[in-house]
PyMOL Python script that loads the backbone (N, CA, C, O; Angstrom):
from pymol import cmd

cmd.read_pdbstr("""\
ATOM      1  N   UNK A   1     -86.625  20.991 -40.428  1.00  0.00           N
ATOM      2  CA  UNK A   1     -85.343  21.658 -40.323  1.00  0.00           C
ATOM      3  C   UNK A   1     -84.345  20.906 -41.193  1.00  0.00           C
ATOM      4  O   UNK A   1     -84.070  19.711 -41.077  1.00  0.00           O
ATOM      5  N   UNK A   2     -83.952  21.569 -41.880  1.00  0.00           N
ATOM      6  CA  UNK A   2     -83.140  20.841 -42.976  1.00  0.00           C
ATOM      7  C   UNK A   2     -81.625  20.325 -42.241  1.00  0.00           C
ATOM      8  O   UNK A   2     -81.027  21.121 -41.518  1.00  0.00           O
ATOM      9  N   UNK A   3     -81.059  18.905 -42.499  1.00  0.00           N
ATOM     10  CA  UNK A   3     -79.649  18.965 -42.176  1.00  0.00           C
ATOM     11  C   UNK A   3     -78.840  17.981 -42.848  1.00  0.00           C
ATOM     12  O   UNK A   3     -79.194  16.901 -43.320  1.00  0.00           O
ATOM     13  N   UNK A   4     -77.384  18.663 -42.813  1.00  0.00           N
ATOM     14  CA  UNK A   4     -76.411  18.000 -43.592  1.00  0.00           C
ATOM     15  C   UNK A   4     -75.449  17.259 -42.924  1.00  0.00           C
ATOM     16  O   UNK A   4     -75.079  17.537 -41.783  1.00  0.00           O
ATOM     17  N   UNK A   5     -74.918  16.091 -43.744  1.00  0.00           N
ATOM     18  CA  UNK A   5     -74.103  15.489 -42.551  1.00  0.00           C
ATOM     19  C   UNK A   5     -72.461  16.057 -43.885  1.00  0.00           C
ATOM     20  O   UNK A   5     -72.352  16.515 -45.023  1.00  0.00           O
ATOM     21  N   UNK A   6     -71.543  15.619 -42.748  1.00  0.00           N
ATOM     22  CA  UNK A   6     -70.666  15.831 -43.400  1.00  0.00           C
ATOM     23  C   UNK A   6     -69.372  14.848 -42.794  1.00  0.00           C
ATOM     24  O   UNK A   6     -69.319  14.505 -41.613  1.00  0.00           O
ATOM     25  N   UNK A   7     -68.436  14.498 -43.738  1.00  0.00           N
ATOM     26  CA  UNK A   7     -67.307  13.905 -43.362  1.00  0.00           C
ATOM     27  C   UNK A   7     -65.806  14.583 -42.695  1.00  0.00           C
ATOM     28  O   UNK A   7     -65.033  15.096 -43.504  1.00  0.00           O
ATOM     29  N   UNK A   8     -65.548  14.574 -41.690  1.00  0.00           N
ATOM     30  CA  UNK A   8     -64.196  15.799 -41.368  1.00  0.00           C
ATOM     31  C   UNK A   8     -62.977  15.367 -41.967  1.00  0.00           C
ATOM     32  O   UNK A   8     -62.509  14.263 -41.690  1.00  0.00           O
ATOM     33  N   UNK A   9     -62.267  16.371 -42.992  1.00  0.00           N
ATOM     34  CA  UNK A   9     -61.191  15.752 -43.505  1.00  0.00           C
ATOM     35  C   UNK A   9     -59.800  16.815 -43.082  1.00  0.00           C
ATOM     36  O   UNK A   9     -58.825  16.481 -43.754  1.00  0.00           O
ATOM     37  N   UNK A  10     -59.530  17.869 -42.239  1.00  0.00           N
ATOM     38  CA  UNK A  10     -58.720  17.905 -41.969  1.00  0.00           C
ATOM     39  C   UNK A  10     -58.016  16.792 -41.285  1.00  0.00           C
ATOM     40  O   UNK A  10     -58.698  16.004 -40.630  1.00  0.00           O
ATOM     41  N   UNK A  11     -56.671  16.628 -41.364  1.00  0.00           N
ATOM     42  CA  UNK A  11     -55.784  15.908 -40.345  1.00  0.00           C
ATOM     43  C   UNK A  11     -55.940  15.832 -38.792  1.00  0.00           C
ATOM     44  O   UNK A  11     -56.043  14.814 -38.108  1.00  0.00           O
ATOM     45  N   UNK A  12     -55.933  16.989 -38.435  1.00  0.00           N
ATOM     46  CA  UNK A  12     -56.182  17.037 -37.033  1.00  0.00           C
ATOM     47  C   UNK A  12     -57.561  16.670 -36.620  1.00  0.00           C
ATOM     48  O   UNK A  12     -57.789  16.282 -35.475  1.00  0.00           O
ATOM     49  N   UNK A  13     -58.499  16.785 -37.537  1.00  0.00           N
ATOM     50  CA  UNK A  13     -60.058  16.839 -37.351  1.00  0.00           C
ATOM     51  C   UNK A  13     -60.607  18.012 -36.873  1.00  0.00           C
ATOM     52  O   UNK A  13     -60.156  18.990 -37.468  1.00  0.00           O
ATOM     53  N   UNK A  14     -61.255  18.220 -36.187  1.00  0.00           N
ATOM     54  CA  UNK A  14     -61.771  19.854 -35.858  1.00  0.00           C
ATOM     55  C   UNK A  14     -61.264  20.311 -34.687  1.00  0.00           C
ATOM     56  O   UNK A  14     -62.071  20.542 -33.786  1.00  0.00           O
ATOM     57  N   UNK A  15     -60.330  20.460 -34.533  1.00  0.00           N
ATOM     58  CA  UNK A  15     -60.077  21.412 -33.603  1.00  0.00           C
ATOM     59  C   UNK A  15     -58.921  22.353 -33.927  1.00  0.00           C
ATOM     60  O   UNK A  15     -58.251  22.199 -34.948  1.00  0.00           O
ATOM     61  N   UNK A  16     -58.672  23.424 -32.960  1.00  0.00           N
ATOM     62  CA  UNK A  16     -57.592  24.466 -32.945  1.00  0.00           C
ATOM     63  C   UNK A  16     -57.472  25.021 -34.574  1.00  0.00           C
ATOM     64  O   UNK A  16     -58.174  26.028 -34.488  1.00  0.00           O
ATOM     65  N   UNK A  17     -57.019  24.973 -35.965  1.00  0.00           N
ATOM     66  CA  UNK A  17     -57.239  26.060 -36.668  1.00  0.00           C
ATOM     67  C   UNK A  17     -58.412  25.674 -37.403  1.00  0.00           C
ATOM     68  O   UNK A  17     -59.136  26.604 -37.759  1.00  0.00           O
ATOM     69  N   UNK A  18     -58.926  23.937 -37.857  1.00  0.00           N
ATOM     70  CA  UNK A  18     -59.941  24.068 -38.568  1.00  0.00           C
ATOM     71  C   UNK A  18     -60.868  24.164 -38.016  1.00  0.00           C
ATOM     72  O   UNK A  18     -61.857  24.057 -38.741  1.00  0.00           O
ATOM     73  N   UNK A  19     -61.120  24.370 -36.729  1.00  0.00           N
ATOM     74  CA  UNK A  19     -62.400  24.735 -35.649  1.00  0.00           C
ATOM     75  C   UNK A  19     -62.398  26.092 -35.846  1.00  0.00           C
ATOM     76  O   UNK A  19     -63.432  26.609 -36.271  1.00  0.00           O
ATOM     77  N   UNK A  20     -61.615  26.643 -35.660  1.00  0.00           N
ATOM     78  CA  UNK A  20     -61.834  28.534 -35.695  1.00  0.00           C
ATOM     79  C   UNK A  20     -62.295  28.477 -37.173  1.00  0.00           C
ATOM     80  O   UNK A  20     -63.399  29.019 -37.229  1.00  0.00           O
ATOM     81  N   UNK A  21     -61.944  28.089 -38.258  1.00  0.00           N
ATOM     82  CA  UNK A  21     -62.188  28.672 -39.332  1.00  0.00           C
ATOM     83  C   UNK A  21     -63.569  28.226 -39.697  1.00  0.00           C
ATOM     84  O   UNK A  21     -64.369  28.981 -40.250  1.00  0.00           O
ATOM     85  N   UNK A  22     -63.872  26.808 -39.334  1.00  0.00           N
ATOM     86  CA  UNK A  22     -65.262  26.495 -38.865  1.00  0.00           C
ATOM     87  C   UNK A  22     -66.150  27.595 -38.354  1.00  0.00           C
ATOM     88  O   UNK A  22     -66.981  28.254 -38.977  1.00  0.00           O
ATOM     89  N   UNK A  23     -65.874  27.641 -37.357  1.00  0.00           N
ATOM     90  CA  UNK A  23     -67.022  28.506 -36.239  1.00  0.00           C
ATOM     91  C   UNK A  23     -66.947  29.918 -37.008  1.00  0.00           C
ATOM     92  O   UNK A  23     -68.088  30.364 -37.128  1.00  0.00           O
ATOM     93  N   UNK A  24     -65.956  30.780 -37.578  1.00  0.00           N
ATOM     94  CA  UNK A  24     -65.708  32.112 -38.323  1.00  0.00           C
ATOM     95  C   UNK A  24     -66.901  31.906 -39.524  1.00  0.00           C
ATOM     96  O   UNK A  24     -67.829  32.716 -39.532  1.00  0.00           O
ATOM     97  N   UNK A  25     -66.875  31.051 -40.320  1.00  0.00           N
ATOM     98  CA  UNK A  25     -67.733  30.493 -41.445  1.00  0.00           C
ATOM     99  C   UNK A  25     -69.163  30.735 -41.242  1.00  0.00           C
ATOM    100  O   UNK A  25     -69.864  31.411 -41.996  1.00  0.00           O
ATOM    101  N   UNK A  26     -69.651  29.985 -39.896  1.00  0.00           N
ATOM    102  CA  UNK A  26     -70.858  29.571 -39.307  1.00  0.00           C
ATOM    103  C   UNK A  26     -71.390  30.970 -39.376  1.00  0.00           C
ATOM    104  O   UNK A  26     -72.347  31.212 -40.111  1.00  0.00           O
ATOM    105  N   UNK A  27     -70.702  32.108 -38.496  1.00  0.00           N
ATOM    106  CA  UNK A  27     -70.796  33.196 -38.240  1.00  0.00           C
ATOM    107  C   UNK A  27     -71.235  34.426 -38.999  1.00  0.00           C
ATOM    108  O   UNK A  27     -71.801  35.478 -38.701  1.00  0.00           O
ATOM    109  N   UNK A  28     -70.809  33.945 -39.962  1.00  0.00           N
ATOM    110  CA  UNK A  28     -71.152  34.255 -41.539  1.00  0.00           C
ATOM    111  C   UNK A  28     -72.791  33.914 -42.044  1.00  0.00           C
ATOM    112  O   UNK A  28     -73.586  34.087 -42.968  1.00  0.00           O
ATOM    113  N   UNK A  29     -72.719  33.635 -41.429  1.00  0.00           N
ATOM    114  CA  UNK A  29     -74.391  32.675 -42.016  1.00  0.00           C
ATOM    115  C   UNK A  29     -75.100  33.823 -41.544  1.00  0.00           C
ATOM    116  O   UNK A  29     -74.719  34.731 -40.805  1.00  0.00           O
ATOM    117  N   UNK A  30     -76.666  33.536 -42.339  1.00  0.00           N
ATOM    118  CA  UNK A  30     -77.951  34.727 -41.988  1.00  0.00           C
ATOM    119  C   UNK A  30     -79.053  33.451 -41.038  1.00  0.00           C
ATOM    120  O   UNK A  30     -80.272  33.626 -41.054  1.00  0.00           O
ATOM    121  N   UNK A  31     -78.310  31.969 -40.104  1.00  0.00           N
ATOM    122  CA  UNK A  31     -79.317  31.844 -39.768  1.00  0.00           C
ATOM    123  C   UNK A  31     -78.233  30.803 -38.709  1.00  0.00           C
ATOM    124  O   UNK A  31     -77.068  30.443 -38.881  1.00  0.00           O
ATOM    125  N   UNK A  32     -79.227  30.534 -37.569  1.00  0.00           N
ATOM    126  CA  UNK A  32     -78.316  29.695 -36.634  1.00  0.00           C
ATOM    127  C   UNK A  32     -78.021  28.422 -37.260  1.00  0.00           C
ATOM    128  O   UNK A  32     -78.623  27.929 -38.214  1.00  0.00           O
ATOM    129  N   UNK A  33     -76.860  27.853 -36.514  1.00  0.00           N
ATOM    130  CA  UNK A  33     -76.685  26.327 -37.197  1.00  0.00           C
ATOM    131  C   UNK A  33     -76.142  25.433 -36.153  1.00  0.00           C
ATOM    132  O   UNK A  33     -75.325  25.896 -35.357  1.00  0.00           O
ATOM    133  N   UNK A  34     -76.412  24.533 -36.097  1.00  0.00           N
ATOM    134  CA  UNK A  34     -76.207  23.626 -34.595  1.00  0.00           C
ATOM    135  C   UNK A  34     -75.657  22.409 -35.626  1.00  0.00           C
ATOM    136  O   UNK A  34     -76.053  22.005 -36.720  1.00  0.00           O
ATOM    137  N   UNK A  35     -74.265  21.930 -34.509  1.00  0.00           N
ATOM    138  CA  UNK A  35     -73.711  20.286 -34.967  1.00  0.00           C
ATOM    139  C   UNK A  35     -73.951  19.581 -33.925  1.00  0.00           C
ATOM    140  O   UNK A  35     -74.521  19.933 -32.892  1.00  0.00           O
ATOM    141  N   UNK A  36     -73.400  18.319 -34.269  1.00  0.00           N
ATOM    142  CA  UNK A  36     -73.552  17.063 -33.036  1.00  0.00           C
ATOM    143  C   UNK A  36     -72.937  16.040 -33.623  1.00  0.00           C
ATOM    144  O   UNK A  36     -73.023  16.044 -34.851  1.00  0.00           O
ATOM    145  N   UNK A  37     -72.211  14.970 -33.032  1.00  0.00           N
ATOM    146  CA  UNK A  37     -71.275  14.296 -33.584  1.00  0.00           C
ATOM    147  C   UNK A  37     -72.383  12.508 -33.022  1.00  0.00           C
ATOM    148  O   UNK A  37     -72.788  12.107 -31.931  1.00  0.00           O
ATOM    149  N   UNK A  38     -72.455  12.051 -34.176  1.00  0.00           N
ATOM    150  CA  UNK A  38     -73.258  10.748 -33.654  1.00  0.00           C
ATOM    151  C   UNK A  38     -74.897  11.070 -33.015  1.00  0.00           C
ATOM    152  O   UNK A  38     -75.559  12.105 -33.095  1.00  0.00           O
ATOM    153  N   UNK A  39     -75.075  10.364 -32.669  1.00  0.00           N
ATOM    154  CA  UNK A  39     -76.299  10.241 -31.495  1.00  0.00           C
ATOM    155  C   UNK A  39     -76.040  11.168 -30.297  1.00  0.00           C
ATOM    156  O   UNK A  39     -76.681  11.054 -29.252  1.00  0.00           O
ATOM    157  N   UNK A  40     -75.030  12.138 -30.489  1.00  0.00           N
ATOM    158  CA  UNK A  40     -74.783  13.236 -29.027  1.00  0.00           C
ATOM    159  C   UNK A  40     -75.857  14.033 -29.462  1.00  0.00           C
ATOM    160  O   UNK A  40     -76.679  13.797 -30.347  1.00  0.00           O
ATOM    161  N   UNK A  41     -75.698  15.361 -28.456  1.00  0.00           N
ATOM    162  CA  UNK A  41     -76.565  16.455 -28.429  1.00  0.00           C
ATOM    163  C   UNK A  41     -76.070  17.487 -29.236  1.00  0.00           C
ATOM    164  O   UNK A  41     -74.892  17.803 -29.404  1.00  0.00           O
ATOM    165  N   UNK A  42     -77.208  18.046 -29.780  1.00  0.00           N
ATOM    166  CA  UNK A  42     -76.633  19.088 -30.348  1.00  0.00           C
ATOM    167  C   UNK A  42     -76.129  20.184 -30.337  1.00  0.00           C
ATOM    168  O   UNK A  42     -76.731  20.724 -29.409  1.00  0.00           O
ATOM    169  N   UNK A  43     -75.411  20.925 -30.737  1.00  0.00           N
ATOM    170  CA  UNK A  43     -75.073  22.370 -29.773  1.00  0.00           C
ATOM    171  C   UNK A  43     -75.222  23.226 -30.502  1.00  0.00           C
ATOM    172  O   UNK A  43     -76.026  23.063 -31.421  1.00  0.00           O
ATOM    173  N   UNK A  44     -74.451  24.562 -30.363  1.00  0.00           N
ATOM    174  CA  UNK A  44     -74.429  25.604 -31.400  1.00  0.00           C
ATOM    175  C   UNK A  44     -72.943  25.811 -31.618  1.00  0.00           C
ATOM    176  O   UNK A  44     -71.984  26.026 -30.876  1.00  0.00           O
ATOM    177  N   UNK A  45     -73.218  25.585 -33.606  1.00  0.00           N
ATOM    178  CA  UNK A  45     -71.884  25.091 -33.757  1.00  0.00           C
ATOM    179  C   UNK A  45     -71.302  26.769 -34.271  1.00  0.00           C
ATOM    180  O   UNK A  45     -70.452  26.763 -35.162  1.00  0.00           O
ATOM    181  N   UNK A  46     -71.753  28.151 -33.719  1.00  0.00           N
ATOM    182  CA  UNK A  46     -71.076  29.168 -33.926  1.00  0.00           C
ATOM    183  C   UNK A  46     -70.504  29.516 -32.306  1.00  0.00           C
ATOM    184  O   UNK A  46     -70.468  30.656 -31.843  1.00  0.00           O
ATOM    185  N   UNK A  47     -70.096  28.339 -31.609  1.00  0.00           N
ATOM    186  CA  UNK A  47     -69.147  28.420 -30.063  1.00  0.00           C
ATOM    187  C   UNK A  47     -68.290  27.652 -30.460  1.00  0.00           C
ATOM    188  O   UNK A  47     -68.646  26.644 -31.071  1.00  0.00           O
ATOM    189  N   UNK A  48     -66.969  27.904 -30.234  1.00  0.00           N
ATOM    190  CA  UNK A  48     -65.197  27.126 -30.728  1.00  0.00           C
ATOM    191  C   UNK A  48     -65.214  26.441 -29.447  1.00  0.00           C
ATOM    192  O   UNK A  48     -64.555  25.417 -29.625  1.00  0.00           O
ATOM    193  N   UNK A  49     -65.687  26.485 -28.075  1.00  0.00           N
ATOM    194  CA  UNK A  49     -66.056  25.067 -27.272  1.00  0.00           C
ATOM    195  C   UNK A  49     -66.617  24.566 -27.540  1.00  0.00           C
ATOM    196  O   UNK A  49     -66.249  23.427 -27.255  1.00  0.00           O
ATOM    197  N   UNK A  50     -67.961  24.547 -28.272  1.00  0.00           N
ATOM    198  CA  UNK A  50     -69.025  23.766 -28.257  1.00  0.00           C
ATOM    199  C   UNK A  50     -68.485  22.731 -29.534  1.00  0.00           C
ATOM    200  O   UNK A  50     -68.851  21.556 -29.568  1.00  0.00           O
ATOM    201  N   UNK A  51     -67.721  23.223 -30.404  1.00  0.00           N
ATOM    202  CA  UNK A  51     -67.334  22.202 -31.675  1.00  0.00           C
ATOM    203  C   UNK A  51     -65.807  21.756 -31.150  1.00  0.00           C
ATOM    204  O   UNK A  51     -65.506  20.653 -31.609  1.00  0.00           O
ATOM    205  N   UNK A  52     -64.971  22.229 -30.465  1.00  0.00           N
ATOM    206  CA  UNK A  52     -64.160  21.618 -30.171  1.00  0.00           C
ATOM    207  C   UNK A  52     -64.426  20.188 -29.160  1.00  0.00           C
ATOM    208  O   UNK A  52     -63.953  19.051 -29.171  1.00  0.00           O
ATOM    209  N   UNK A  53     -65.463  20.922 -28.283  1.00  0.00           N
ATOM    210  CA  UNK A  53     -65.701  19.565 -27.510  1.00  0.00           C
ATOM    211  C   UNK A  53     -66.579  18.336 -27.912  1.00  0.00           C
ATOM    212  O   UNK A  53     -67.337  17.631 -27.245  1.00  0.00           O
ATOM    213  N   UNK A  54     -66.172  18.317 -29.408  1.00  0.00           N
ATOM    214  CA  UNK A  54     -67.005  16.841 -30.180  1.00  0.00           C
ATOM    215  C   UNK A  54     -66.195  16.321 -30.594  1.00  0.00           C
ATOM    216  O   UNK A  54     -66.491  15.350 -31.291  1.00  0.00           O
ATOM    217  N   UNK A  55     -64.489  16.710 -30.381  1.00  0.00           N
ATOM    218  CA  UNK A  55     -63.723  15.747 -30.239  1.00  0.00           C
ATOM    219  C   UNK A  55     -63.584  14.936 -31.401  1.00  0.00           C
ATOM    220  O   UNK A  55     -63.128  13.795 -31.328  1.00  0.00           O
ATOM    221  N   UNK A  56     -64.155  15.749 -33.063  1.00  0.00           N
ATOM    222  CA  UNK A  56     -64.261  14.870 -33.981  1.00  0.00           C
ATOM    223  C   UNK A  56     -62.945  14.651 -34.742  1.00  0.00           C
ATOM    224  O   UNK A  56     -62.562  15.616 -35.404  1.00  0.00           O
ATOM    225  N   UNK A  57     -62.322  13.737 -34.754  1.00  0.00           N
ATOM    226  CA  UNK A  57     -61.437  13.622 -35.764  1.00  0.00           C
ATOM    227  C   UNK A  57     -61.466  13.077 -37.483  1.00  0.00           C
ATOM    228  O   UNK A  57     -62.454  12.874 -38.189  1.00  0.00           O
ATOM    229  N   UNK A  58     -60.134  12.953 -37.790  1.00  0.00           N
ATOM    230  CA  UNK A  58     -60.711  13.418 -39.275  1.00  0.00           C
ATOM    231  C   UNK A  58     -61.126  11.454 -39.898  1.00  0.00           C
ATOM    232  O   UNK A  58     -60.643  10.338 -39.703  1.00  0.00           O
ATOM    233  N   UNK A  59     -62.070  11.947 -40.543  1.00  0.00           N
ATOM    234  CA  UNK A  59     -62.795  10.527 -40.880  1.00  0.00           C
ATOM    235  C   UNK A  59     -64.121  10.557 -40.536  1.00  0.00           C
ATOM    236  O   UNK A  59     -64.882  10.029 -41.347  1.00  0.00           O
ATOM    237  N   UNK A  60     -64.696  11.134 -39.344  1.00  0.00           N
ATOM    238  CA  UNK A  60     -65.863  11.187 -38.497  1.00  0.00           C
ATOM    239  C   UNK A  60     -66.236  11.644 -38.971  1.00  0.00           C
ATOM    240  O   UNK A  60     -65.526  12.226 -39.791  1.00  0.00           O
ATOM    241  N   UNK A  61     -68.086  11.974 -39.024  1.00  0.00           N
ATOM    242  CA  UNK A  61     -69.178  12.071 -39.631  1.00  0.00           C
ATOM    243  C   UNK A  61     -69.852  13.340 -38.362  1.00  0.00           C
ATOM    244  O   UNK A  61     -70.294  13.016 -37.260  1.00  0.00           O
ATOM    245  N   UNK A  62     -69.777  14.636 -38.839  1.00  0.00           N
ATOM    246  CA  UNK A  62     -71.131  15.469 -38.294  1.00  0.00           C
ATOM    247  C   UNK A  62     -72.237  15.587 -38.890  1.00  0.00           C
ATOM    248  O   UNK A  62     -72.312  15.379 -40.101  1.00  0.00           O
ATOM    249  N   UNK A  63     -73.470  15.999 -38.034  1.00  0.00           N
ATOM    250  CA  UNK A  63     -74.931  16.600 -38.691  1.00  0.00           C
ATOM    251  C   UNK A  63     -74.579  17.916 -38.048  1.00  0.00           C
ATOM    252  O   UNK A  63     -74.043  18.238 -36.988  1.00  0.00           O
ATOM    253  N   UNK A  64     -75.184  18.690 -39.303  1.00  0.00           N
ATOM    254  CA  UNK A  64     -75.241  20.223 -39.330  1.00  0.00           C
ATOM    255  C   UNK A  64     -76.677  20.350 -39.682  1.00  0.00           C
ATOM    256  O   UNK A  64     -77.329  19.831 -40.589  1.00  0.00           O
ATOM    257  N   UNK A  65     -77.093  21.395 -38.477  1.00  0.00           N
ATOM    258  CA  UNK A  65     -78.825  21.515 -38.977  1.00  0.00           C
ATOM    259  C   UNK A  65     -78.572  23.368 -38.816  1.00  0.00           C
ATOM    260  O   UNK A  65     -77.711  24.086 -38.306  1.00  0.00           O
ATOM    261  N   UNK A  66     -79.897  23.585 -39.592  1.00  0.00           N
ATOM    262  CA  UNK A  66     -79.985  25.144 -39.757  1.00  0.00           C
ATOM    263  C   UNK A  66     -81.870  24.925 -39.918  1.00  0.00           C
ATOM    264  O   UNK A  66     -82.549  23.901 -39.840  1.00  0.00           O
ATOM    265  N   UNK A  67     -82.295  26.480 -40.186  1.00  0.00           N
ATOM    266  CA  UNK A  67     -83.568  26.645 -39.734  1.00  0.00           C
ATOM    267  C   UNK A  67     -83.957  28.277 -39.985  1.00  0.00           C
ATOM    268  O   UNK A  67     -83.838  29.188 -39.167  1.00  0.00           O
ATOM    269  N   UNK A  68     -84.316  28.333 -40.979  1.00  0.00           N
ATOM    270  CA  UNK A  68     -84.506  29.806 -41.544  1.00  0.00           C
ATOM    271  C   UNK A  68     -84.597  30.228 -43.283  1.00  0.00           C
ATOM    272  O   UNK A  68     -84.490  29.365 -44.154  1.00  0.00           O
ATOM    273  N   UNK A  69     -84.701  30.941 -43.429  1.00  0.00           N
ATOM    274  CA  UNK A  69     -84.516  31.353 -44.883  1.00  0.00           C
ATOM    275  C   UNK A  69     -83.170  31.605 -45.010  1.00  0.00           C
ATOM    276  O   UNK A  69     -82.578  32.347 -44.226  1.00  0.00           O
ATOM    277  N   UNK A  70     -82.475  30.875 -46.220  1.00  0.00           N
ATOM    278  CA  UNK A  70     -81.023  30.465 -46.500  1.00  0.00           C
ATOM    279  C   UNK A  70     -80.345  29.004 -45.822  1.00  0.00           C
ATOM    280  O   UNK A  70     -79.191  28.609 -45.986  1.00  0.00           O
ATOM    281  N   UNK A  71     -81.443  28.340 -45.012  1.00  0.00           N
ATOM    282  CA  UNK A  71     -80.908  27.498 -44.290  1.00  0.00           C
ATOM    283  C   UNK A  71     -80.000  26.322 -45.216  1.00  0.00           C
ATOM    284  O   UNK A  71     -78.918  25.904 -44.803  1.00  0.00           O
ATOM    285  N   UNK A  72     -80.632  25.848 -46.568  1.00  0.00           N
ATOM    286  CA  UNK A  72     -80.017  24.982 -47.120  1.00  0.00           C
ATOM    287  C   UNK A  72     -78.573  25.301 -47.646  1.00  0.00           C
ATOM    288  O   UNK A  72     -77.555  24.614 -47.567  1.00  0.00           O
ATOM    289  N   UNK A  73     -78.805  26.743 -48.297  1.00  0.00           N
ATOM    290  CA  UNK A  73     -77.533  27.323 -48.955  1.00  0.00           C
ATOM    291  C   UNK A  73     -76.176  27.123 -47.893  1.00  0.00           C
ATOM    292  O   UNK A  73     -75.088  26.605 -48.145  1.00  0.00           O
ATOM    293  N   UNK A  74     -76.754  27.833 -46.414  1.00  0.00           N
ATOM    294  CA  UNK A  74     -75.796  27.662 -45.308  1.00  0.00           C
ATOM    295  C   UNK A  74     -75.487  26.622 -45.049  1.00  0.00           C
ATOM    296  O   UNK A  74     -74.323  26.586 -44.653  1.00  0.00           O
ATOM    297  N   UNK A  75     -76.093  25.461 -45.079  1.00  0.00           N
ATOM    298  CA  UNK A  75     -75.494  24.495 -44.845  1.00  0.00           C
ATOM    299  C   UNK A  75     -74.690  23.211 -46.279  1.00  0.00           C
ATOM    300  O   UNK A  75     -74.163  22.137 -45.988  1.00  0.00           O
ATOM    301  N   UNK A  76     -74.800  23.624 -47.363  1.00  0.00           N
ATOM    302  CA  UNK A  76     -74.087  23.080 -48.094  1.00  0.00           C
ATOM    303  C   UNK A  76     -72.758  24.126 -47.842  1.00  0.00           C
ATOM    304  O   UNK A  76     -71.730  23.607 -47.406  1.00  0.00           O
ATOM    305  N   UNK A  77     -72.769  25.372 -48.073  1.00  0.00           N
ATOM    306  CA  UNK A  77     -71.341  26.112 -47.801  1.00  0.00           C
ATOM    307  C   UNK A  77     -70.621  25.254 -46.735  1.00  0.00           C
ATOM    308  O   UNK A  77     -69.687  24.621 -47.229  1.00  0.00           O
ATOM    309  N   UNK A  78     -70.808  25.044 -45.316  1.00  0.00           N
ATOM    310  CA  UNK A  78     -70.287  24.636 -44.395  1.00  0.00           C
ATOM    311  C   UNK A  78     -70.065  23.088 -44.528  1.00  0.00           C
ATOM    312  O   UNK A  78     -69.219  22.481 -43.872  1.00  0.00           O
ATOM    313  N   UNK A  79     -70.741  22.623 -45.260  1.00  0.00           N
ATOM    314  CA  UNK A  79     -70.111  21.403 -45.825  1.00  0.00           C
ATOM    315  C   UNK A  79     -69.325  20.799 -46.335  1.00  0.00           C
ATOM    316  O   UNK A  79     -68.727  19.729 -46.218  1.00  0.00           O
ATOM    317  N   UNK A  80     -69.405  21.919 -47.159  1.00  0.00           N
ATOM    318  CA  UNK A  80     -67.825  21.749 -48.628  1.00  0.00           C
ATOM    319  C   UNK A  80     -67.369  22.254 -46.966  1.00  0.00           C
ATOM    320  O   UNK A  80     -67.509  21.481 -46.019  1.00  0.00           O
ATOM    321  N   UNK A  81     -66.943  23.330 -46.844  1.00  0.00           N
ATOM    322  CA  UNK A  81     -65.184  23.669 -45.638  1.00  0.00           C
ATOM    323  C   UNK A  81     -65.405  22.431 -44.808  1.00  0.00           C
ATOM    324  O   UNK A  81     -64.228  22.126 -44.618  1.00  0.00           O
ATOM    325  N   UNK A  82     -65.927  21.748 -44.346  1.00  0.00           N
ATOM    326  CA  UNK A  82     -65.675  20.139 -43.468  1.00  0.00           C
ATOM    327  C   UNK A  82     -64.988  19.665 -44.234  1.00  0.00           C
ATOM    328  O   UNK A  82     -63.794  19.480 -43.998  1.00  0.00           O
ATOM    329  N   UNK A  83     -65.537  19.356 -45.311  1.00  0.00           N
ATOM    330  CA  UNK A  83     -65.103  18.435 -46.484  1.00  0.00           C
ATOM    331  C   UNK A  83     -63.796  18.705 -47.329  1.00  0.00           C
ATOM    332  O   UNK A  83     -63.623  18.260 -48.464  1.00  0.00           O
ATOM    333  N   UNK A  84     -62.760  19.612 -46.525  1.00  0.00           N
ATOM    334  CA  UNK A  84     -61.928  20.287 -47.470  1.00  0.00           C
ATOM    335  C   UNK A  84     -60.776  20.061 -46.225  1.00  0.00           C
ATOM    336  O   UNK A  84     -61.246  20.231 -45.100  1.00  0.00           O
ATOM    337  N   UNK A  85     -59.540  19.752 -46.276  1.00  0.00           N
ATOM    338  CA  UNK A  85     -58.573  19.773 -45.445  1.00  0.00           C
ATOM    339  C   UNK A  85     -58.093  21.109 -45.158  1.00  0.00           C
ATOM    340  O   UNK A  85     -57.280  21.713 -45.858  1.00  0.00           O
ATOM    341  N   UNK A  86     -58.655  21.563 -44.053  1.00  0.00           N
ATOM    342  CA  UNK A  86     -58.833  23.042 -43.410  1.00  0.00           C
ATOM    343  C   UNK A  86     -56.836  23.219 -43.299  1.00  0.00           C
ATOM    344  O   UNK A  86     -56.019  24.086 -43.608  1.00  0.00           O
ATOM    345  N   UNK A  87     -56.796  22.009 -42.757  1.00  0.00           N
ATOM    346  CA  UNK A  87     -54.305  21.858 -42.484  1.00  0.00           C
ATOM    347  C   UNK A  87     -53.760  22.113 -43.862  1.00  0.00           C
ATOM    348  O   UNK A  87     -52.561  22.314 -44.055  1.00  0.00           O
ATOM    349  N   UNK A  88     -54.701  22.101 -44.854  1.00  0.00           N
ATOM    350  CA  UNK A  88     -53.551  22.607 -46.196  1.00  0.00           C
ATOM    351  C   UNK A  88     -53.498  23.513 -46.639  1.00  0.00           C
ATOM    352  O   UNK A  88     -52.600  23.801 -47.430  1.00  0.00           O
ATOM    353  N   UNK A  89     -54.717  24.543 -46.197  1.00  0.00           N
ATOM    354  CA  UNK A  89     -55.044  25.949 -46.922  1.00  0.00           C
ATOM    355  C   UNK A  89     -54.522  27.082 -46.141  1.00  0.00           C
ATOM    356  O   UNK A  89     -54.679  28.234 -46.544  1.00  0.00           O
TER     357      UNK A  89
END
""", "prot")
cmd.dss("prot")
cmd.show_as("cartoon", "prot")
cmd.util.cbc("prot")
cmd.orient("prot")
C-alpha cells in the first residue's frame, strides 16, 4: 500500500477551513485514503472528525496511505494541499 508523509503548513494546522478543504479533496479521489499522525491509528481521512481529531498543527508530519488503482497519483495531489498554507488561499 503505497504512502506519503507530509508536512502541515497551514497556520492553524488542520483543522476548521484547512480540514474541510482537506477532507473535500480526499473525496475527490477514485480510491480510499486513510491518515494518522505519528505512531497513532489510522483513520479515514475522508471524515472532518476523524482528521480534525489528530490535532495536527502546522509543522507536524502526517502519513497518508491509499490502495487502489490511482493510489499514488491520489496521494501526491493531497500532499502538495498539506504542503500549501490552506489560511492564504
Amino acid at each position: 500500500m503505497p504512502e506519503r508523509t507530509a508536512v502541515i503548513a497551514s497556520s492553524v494546522g488542520l483543522h476548521a477551513r484547512p480540514a474541510t478543504l482537506f477532507v473535500n479533496a480526499v473525496t475527490e479521489q477514485a480510491v480510499p485514503v486513510t491518515i494518522r499522525k505519528g505512531d497513532g491509528p489510522a483513520g479515514n481521512a475522508a471524515s472532518i472528525l476523524t482528521v480534525m481529531a489528530l490535532g495536527a498543527a502546522k509543522g507536524e508530519t502526517v502519513t497518508l496511505a491509499a490502495e487502489g488503482d490511482g493510489a499514488d497519483q491520489a496521494l501526491d495531489t493531497l500532499v502538495a494541499l498539506l504542503e500549501t498554507d490552506l489560511d492564504a488561499s
